[in-house]
C-alpha positions in Angstrom: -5.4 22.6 9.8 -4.0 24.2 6.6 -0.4 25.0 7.0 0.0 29.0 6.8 3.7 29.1 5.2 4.0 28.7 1.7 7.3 26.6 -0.7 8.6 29.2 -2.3 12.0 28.9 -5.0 14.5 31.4 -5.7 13.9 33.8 -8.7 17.1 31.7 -9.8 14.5 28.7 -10.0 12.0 30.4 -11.9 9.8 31.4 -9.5 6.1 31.6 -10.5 5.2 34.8 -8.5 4.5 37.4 -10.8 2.2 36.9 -13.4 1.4 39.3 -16.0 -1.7 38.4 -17.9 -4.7 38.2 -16.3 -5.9 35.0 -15.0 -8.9 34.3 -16.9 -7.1 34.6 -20.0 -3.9 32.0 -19.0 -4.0 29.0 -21.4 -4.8 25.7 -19.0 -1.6 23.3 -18.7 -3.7 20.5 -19.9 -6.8 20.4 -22.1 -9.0 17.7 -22.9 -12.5 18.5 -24.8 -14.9 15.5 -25.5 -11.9 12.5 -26.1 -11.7 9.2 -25.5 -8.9 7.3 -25.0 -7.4 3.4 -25.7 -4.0 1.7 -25.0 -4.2 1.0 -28.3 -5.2 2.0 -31.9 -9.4 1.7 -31.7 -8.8 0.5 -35.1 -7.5 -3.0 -33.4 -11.0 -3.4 -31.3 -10.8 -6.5 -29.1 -11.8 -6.7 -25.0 -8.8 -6.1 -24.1 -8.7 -2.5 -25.2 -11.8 -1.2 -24.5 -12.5 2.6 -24.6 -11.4 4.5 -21.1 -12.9 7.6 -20.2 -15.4 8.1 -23.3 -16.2 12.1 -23.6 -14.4 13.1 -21.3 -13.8 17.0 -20.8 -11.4 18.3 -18.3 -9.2 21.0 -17.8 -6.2 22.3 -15.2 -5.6 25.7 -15.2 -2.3 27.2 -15.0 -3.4 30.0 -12.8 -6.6 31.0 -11.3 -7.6 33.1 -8.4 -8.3 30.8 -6.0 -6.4 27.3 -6.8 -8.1 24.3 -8.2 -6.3 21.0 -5.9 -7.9 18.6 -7.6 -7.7 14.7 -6.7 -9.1 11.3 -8.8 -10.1 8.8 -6.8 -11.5 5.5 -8.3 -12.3 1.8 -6.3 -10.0 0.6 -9.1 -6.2 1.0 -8.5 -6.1 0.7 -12.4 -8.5 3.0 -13.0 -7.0 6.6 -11.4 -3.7 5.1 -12.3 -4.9 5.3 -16.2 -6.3 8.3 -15.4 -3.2 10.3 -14.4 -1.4 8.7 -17.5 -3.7 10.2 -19.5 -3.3 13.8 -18.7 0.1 12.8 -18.4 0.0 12.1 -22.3 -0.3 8.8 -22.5 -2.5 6.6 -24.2 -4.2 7.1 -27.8 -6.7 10.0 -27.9 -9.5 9.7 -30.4 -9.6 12.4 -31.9 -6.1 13.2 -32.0 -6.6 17.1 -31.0 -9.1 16.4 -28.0 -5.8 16.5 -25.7 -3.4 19.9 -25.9 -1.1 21.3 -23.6 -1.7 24.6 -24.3 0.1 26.2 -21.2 3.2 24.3 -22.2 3.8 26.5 -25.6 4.0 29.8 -24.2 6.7 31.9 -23.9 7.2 32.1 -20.2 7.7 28.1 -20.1 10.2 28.2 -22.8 11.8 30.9 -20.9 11.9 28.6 -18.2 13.1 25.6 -19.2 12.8 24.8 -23.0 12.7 21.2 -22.1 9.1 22.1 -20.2 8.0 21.7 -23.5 7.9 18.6 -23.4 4.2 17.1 -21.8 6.1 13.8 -19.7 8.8 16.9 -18.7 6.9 19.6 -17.8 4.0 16.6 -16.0 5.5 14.3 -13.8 4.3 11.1 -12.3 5.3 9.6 -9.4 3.5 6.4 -7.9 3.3 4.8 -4.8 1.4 2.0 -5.5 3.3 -0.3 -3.4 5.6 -2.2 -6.3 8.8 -0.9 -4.5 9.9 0.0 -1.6 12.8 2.4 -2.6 12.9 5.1 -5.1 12.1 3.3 -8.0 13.2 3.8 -11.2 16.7 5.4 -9.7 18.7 1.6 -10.0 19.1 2.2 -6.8 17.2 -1.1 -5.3 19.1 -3.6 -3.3 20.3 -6.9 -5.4 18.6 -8.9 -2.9 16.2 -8.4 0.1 18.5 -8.6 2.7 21.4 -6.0 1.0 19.6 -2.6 2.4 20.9 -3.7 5.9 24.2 -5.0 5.3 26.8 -2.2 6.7 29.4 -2.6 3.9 28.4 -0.1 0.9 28.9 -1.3 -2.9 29.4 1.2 -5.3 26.2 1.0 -6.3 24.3 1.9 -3.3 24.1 5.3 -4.3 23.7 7.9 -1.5 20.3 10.3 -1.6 22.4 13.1 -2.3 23.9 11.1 -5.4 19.6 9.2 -6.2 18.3 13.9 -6.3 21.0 14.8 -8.3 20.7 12.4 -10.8 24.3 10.5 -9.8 23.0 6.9 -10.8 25.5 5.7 -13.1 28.9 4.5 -12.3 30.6 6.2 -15.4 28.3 9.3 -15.3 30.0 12.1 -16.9 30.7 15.9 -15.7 28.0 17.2 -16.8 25.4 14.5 -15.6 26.5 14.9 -12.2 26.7 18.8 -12.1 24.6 19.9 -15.0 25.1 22.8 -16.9 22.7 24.8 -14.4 25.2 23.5 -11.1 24.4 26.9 -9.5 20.8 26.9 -10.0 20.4 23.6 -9.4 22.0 23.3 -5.9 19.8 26.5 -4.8 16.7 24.7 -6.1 18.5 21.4 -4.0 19.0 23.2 -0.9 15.3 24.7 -1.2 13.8 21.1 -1.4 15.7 19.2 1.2 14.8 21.8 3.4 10.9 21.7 2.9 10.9 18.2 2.6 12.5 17.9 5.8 15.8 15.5 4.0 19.0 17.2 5.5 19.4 14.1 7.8 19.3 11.9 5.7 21.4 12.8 2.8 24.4 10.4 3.3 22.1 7.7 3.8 21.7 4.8 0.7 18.5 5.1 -0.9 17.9 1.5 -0.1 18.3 2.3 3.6 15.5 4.7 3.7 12.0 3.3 5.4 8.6 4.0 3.5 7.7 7.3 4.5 11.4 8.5 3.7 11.1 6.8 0.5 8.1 8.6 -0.2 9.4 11.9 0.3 12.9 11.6 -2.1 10.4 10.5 -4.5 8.5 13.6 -4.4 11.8 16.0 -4.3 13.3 14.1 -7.1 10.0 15.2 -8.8 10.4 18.8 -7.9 14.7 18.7 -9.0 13.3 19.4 -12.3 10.5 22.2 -11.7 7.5 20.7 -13.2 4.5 22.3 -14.3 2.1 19.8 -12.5 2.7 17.0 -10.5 0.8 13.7 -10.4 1.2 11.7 -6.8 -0.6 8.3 -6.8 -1.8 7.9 -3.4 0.8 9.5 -1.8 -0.6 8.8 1.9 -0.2 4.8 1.2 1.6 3.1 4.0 2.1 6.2 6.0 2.0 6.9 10.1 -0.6 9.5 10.7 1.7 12.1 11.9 4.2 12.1 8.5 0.7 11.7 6.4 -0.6 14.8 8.1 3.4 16.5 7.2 3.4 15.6 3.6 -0.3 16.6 3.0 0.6 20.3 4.4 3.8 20.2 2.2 1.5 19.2 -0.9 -1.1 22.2 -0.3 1.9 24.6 0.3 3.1 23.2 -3.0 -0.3 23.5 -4.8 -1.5 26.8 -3.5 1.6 28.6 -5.0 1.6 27.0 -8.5 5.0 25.4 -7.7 3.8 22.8 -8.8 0.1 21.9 -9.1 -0.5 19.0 -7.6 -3.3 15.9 -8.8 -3.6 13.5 -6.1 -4.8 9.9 -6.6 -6.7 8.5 -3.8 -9.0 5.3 -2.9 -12.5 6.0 -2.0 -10.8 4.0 1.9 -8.6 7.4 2.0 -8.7 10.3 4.0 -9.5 12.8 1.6 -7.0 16.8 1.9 -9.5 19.5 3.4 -7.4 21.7 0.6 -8.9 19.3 -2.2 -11.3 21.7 -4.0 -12.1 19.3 -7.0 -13.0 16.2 -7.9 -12.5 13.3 -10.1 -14.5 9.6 -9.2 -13.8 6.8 -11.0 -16.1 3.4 -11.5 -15.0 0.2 -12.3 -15.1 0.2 -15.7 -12.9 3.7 -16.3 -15.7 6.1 -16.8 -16.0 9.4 -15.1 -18.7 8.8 -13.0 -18.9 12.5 -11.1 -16.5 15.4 -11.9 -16.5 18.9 -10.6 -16.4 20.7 -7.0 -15.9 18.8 -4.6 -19.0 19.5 -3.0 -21.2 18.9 -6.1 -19.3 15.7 -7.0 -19.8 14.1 -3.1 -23.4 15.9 -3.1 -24.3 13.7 -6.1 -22.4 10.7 -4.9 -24.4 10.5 -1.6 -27.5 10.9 -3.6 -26.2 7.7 -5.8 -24.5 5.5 -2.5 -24.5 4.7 0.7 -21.9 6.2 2.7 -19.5 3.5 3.3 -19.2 3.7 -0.2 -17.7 6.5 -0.4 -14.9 8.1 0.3 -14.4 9.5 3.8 -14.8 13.2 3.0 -15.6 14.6 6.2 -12.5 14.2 7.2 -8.7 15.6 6.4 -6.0 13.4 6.5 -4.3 13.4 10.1 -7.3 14.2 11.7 -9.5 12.0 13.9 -11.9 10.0 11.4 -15.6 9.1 12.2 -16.3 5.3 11.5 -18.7 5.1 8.7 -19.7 1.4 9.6 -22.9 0.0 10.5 -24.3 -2.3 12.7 -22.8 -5.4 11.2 -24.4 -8.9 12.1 -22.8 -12.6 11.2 -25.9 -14.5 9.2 -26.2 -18.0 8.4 -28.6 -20.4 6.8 -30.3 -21.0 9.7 -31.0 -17.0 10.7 -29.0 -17.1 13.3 -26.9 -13.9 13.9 -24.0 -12.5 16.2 -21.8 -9.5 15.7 -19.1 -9.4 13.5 -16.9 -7.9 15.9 -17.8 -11.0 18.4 -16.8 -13.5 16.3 -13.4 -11.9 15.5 -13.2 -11.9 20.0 -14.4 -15.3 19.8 -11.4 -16.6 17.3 -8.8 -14.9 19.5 -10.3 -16.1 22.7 -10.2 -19.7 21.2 -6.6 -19.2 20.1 -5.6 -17.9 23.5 -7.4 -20.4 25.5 -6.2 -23.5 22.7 -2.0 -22.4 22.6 0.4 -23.9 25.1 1.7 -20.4 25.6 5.0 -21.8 23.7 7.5 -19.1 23.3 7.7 -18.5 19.1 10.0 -15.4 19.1 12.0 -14.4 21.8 13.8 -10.6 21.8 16.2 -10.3 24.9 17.4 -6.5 24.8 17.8 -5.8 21.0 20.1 -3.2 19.8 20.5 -2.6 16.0 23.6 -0.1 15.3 24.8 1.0 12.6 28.0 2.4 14.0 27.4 5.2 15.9 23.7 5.7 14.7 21.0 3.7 16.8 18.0 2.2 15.1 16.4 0.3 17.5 16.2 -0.1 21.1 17.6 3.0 22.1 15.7 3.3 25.2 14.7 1.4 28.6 12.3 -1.0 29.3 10.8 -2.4 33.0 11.5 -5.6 32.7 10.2 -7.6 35.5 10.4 -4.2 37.3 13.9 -3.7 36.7 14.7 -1.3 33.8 16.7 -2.9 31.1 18.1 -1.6 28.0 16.6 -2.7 24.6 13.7 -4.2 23.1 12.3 -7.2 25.4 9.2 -8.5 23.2 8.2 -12.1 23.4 5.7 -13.6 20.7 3.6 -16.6 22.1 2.0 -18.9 19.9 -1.6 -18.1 19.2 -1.2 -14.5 19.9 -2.1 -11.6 17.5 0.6 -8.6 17.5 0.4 -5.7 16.1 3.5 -3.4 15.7 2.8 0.4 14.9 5.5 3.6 15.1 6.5 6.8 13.0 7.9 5.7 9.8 11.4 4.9 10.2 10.9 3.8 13.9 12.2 0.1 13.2 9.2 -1.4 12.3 10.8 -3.3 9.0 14.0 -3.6 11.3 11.9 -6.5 13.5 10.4 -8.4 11.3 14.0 -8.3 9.1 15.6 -9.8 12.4 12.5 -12.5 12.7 13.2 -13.3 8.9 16.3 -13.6 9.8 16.8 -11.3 6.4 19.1 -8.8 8.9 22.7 -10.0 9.5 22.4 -8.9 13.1 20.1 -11.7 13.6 23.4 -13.9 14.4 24.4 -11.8 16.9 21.8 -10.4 19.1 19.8 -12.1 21.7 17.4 -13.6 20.0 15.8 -16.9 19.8 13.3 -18.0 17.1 11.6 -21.1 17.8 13.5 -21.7 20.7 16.9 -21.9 18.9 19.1 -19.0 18.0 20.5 -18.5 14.7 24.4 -20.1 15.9 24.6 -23.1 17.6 24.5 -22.6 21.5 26.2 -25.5 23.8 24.4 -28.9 23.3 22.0 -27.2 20.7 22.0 -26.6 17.1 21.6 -23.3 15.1 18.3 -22.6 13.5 19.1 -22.6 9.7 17.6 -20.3 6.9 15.6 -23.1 5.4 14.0 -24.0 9.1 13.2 -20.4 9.9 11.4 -20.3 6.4 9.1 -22.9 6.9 7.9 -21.9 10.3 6.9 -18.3 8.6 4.8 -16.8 6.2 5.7 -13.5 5.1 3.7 -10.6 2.9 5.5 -6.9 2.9 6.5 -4.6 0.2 10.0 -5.7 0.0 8.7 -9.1 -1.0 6.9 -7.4 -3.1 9.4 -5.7 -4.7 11.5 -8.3 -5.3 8.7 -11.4 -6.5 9.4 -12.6 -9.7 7.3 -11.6 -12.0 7.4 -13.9 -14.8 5.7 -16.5 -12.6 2.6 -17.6 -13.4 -0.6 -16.6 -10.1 -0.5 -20.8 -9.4 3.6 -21.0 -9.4 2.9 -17.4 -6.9 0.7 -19.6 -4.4 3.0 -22.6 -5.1 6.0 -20.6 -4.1 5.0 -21.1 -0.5 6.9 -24.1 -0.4 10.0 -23.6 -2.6 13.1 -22.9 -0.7 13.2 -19.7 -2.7 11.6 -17.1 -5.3 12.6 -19.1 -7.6 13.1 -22.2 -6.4 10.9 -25.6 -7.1 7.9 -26.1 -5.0 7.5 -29.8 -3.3 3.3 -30.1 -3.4 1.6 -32.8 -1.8 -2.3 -33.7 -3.3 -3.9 -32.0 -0.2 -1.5 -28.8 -1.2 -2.6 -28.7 -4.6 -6.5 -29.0 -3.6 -5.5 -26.3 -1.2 -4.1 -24.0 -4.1 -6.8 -24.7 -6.4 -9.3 -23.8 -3.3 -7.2 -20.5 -2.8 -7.6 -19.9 -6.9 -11.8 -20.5 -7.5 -12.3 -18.2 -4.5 -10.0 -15.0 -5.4 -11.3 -15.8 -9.2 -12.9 -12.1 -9.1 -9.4 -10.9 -7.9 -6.9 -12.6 -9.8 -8.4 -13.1 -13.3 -7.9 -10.2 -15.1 -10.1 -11.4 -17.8 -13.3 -12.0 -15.5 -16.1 -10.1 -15.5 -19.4 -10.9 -13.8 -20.4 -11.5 -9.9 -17.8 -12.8 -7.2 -18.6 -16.5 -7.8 -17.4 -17.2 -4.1 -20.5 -15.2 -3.2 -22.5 -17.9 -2.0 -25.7 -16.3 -2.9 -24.4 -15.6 -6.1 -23.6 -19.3 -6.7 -27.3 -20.4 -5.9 -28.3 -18.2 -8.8 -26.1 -19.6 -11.3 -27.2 -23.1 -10.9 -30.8 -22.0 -10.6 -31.2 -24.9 -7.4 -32.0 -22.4 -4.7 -32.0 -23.5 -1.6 -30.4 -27.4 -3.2 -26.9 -26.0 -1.3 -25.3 -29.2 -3.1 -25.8 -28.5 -6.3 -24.1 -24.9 -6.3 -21.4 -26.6 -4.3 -20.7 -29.0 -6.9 -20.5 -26.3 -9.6 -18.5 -23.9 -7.4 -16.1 -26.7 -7.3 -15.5 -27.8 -10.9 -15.0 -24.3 -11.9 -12.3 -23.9 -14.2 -9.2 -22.6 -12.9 -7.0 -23.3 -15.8 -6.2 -19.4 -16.3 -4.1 -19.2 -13.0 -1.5 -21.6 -15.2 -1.2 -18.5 -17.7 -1.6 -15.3 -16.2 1.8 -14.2 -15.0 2.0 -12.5 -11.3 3.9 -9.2 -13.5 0.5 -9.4 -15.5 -2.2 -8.5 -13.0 -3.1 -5.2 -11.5 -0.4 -4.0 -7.9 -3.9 -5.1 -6.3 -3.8 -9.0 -7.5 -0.5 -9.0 -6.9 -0.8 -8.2 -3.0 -3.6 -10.3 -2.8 -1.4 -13.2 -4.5 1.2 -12.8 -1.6 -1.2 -12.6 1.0 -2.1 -15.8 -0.2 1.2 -17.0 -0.3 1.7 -15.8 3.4 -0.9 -17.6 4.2 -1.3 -21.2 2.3 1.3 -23.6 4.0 -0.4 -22.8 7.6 3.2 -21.5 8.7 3.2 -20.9 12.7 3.7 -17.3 12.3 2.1 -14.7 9.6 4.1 -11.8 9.3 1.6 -8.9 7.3 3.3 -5.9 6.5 1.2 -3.6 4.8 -0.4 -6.6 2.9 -3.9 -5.0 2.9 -2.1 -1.6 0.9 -3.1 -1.1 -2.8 -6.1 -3.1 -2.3 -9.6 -1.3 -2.8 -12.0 -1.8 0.5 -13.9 -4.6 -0.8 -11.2 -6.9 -1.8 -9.5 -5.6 1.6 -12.5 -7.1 3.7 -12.8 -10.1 1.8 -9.1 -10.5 2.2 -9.3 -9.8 5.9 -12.5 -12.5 6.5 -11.0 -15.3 4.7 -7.7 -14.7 7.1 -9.9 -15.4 10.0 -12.4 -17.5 8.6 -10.7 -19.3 5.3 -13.9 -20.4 3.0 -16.1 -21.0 5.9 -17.2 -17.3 6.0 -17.9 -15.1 3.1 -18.5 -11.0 3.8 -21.3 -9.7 1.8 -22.5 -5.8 2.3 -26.4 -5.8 1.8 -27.4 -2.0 2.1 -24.3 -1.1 2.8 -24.6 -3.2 6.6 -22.0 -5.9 6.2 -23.0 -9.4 6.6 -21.6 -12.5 7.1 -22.6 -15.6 6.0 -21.8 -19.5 6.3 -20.7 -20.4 3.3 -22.2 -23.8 1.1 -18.7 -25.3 1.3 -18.8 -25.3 5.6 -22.7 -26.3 5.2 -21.5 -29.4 3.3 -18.3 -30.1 4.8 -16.3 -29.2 1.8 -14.0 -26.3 3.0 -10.8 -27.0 1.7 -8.8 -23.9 3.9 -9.9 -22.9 7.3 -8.2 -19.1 9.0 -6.0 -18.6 11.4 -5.6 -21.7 13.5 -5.4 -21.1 17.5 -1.3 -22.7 16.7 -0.8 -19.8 14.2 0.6 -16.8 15.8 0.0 -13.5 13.7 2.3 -9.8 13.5 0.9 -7.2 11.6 2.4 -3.9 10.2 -0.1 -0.9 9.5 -0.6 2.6 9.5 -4.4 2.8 8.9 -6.9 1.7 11.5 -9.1 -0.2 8.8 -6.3 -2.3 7.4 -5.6 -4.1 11.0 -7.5 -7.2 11.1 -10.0 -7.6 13.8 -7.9 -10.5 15.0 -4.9 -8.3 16.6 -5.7 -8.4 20.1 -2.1 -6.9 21.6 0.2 -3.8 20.1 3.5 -2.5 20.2 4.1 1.1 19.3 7.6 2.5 19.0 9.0 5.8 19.5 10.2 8.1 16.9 13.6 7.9 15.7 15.6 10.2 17.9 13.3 10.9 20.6 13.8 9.7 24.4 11.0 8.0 24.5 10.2 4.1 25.2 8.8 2.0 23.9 4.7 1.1 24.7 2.7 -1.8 24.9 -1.3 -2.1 24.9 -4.0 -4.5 24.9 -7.1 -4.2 22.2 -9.7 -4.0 24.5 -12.5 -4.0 21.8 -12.1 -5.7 18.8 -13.6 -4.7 15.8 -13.0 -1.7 13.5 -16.0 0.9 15.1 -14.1 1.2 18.1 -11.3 3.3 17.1 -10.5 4.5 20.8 -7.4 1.5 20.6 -6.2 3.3 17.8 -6.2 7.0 19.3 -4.2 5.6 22.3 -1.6 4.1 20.2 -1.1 7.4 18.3 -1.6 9.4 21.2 -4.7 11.4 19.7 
């Protein structure tokens, strides 16, 4: 439901509430009539700056009657990313005076804030598109991955009081840290931290702060500085449903009252705002494919698509969604068929039924303090009908975990302790692998380098901290070096694995492919013209030329090939526990399903959508005996961290949701009755819906 309370600032913060000339003769606060755009001068034609966005025409009011919420939403992270820079300023416009800011030059904005002027000023960009977990762009990111939980405070872990004031710099003088405005500025500070719900957490290090926290410091940094429009790149990423269903209110409250207008940048996977009255849609290669109402623009993109195609419109985000999939059948060369959704059941049956129920990960009433505050395992647990205190949570090999919760619930502060990443880890009762991190009596400690070979770990602080300079081959490499940056010791069969890994996310990784998935095995019996001759395609399919991965750094390709890098990297060396953390986030729902069927399957399987009814089918390579990387083996025990129902693999059988921070609740524990993504009654009963 839309919220009924409005944010509203001080006249002291320039409030927009009275307006004196009529709307329909405001100037818009952006204008763009019939331009097209580069990255660079056309006059330097090559493929790699092609023309984005040819004609386009598109304006955003300053005021109207009834608010325009507009949103772009494009398959291509790229794509809505290039969009918002462009009304943002960026990027050449051809001609020169197809993009104004008329708004911007009158006399109420410099009356304002002169400095509104200013189009990257007065329009503000904030991503979250998964490159960082903390407020990027502040310096205030941890030196290393493990510093954020480290109780003794640097100078330079800067407080969120110190990262929305703009008290970054050690030797930041008077003026930087009060402003000339101190007065107006604390009102406006007061205002913001209230709305966005921050009061709590003020004190707390930036770095400290989980992904939903993150998310909204982010946006009242963005609002410190009273911005004409606001540009949020998917905002809702990596959210729990309850603080997704919070921050959307907060954005239409934000929107409705000018203060400031809001441009959100979705995936066509996203729950799409009821309050979103306009619409932008993207394709692949940065043209505006639909633009308008956003009834016209879906009414013409159902006429165009299928529906799991598009994005979920029925729907506003926090509600109950409707599955859009349909009947999908497993197909091989020989006809034969089966539900998807029973092979998944069939691969975590043979897992269960294969393990030796060996004890991987062992959590004996965990308690993480900070001092006084509690982060996890503040409650009771039966534990073999006896309440106990903490978190008892055992990980067997072959099983498939899922751990859900509220933002800031402790999620990250498990898999930190299994990583052995938190310094706790020495302390608390905890065993990984059957040894504990100190040496007990008559057995040694578990060392760092042990630990780091019995786990394979994607998450956004990985992510965060990956060194970009590496080339996508060194990326996939890395999953044997001791560290980021450390040497990788390959065996043959691991370099016939990497290459294996490299021709079959080709489509992915390459940013200078173009053409059909060539893992598409019906795509490779069309480019060697055999047909049904499965060999010769193989044969092909294998000498392809994977050269490029031995040029193209990891910092080069879009956020999207970089998560699918380090979900490849999680998953390469076989390790005997995957840990997924939000590994499926940035990526667009086809590359999230392929993603998701080579984790269970490897290159035996390949996901093809025919009519918009998914199908799978047995690959050449398993027909001929030539897979090089099978999926999760029934040894391989798997945790995965998500906050939307279709990035949870099929596979994740059990789940562990915990409370929010604060609240006397315990922890719960379920069982996925029904594997599969249609069912999404597994879901509601770990939300409580």
């Amino acid at each position: 439901m839309r919220a009924t309370t409005f944010l509203s600032f001080s006249n002291s913060t320039a409030s927009r509430s009275v307006i004196k000339t009529p709307f329909a003769i405001r100037p818009p606060v952006i204008r763009i009539d019939n331009a097209t755009f580069y990255r660079q001068h056309p006059a330097s034609a090559s493929p790699s700056n092609p023309p984005l966005f040819s004609g386009l025409t598109f304006s955003l009011p300053s005021f109207t009657e009834h608010p325009q919420c507009w949103s772009v939403i494009s398959p291509s992270s790229t794509g809505k990313t290039t969009f918002l820079e462009v009304l943002q300023g960026q990027h050449i416009c051809i001609p020169p005076n197809g993009r104004s800011f008329p708004y911007l030059s009158t006399d109420d904005v410099a009356a304002k804030d002169p400095h509104l002027r200013v189009p990257t000023r007065a329009i503000r960009y904030v991503g979250f598109n998964g490159t960082s977990s903390t407020a990027g762009g502040s310096g205030t990111r941890g030196a290393y991955l493990s510093a954020r939980y480290e109780s003794r405070r640097e100078d330079t872990d800067f407080s969120l009081l110190d990262y929305l004031k703009g008290n970054t710099n050690l030797n930041a003088s008077e003026e930087a840290v009060f402003g000339r405005e101190s007065v107006k500025k604390e009102e406006t500070l007061r205002e913001v931290v209230q709305q966005l719900k921050l009061e709590a957490l003020l004190d707390l290090p930036v770095g400290n702060l989980s992904n939903g926290q993150t998310r909204r410091a982010r946006i009242a940094k963005a609002l410190m500085s009273a911005p004409e429009a606001l540009l949020l790149d998917e905002p809702f990423m990596g959210l729990d449903p309850p603080t997704t269903s919070t921050i959307s209110s907060l954005l239409y409250n934000l929107t409705v009252a000018n203060s400031p207008r809001i441009i959100l940048g979705l995936r066509p996977q996203d729950l799409l705002p009821e309050w979103i009255t306009h619409l932008v849609y993207l394709d692949s290669d940065h043209n505006v494919a639909q633009l308008g109402p956003r009834e016209v623009v879906l009414n013409a993109l159902h006429a165009l698509w299928r529906p799991a195609s598009l994005p979920n419109n029925p729907q506003a985000v926090g509600s109950k969604p409707t599955s859009s999939d349909q009947n999908t059948t497993f197909s091989s060369n020989q006809n034969a068929s089966q539900p998807e959704d029973s092979l998944s059941k069939l691969s975590v049956e043979k897992a269960a039924a294969e393990n030796n129920q060996e004890t991987l990960i062992e959590m004996s009433g965990v308690e993480v303090k900070y001092g006084e505050k509690q982060v996890l395992g503040a409650w009771e647990q039966m534990v073999d009908g006896q309440p106990k205190k903490g978190l008892w949570w055992n990980v067997k090999r072959g099983s498939r975990w899922g751990i859900f919760g509220p933002n800031g619930s402790g999620k990250t502060t498990i898999l930190s302790l299994i990583c052995s990443d938190h310094p706790q880890t020495y302390s608390l009762p905890i065993k990984l692998f059957g040894r504990s991190r100190l040496p007990t009596p008559g057995q040694p400690g578990i060392s760092i380098f042990d630990l780091q070979s019995h786990i394979g770990h994607s998450s956004p602080e990985v992510h965060a901290f990956f060194p970009r300079e590496l080339t996508v081959r060194q990326t996939l490499e890395n999953a044997w070096a001791d560290t980021f940056r450390g040497k990788a010791i390959l065996s043959h069969e691991n370099d016939l694995v990497v290459d294996a890994c490299l021709r079959w996310f080709e489509h992915e990784l390459n940013p200078a492919f173009s053409g059909p998935d060539p893992a598409d095995p019906v795509q490779q019996a069309r480019a060697t013209k055999h047909g049904s001759k499965s060999g010769k395609h193989v044969e092909v399919y294998l000498e392809r030329d994977i050269d490029w991965a031995d040029s193209v750094r990891f910092g080069e390709v879009s956020v999207a090939a970089q998560r699918v890098a380090l979900l490849l990297r999680a998953l390469i060396k076989k390790p005997d526990v995957v840990i997924l953390d939000e590994a499926f986030s940035a990526m667009d729902a086809a590359t999230r399903d392929k993603c998701m069927t080579f984790l269970a399957h490897g290159e035996s399987v390949y996901r093809k959508k025919r009519n918009a009814a998914p199908k799978m089918l047995v690959t050449p390579l398993a027909t001929e005996g030539k897979v090089a990387i099978e999926g999760l083996e029934a040894r391989q025990a798997l945790i995965c961290v998500s906050h939307l129902a279709e990035e949870v693999p099929d596979l994740v059988m059990e789940w562990m949701c915990l409370p929010e921070p604060n609240e006397e609740k315990t922890v719960r524990f379920g069982t996925r009755v029904n594997s599969g993504s249609r069912d999404r009654k597994w879901w509601d009963a770990i939300w409580e819906l």
